[in-house]
N, C-alpha and C positions, 0 to 999 in steps of 0.2 A: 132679674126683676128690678124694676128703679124702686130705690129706696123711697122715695116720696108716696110710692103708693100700697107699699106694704100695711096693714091694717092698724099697727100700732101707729102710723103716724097719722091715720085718716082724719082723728079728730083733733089735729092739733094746728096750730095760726102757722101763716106763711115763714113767719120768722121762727117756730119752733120746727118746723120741718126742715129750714134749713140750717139749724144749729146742729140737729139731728144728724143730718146731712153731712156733713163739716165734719163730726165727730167719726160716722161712720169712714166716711175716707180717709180723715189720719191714722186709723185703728188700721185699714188695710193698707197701708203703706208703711206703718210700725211694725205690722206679721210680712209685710215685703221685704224691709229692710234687715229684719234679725236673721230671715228664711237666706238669705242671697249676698255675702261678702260684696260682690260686684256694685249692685245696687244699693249698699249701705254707703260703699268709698264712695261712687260717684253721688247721688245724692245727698246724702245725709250726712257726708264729710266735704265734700265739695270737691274731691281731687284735682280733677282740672282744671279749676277755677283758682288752685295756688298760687303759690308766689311764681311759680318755672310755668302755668299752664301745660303741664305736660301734657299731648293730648293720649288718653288710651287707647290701647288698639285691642284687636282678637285674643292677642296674647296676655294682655293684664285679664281678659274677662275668662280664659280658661286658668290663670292662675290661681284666682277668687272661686273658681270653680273646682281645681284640685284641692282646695284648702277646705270647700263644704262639703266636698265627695268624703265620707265616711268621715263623721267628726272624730272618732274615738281612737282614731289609727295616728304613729306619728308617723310624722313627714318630712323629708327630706328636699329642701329646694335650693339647686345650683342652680344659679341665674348670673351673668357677670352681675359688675356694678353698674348703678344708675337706670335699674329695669321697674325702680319701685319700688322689690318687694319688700323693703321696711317700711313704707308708707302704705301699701296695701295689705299687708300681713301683721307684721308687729304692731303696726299703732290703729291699723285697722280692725282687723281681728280682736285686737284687746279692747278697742271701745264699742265695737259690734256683744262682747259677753257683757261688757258692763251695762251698755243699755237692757241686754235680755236678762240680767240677773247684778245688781247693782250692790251685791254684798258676794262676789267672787274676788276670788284672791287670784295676783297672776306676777308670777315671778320675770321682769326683764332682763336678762341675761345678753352679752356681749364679748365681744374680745376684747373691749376696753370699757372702765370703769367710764367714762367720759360718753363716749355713746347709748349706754344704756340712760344713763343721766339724761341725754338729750332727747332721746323715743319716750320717756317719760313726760319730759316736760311738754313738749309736742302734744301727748295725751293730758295732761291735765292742761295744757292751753283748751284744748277740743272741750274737756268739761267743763272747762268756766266758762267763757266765749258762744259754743253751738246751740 
């Protein structure tokens, strides 16, 4: 059904319909974005559009996708280096919960003091900045 002719909007001016409008589609691409790893990086964090433009392929979108298959389970990913997944998992994943619940606690853990340092700051660039 278009939102413009839904009944609550029928008696409202052209420009409340479409502020309506506006609102109702960033609501559904905020329940897209929290729903769908893949579509949080690429959109809502810009991946591609980085500083490397890396582009992604099949394989980053069934990564995002092992990562929402069964949130509650952990998971194990061997990937060599350079495939992403600190960028689509760690700093993704971590600001994918903080937008859906913005008072979560989330421990970054690394092999070195110095990398964890840096997927932080990365994420709080993303919270200042996006």
């Amino acid at each position: 059904m278009d939102p413009k002719q839904t009944p609550e909007l029928k008696n409202l001016t052209h420009e409340e319909k479409l502020r309506t409008t506006v609102k109702i589609q960033q609501e559904l691409l905020k329940r897209k974005w929290l729903e769908s790893l893949w579509y949080f990086n690429k959109q809502c964090l810009g991946v591609e559009g980085g500083k490397d433009k890396v582009k992604l392929g099949e394989f980053h979108r069934e990564l995002c996708d092992f990562v929402d298959n069964d949130k509650h389970a952990q998971k194990l990913i061997l990937v060599p280096r350079g495939h992403l997944k600190s960028t689509l998992v760690t700093i993704g994943k971590t600001l994918q919960w903080i937008a859906e619940n913005p008072k979560v606690r989330v421990l970054i853990a690394n092999a070195t003091y110095s990398m964890a340092v840096a997927f932080l700051t990365v994420i709080k660039r993303h919270l200042q900045n996006n």
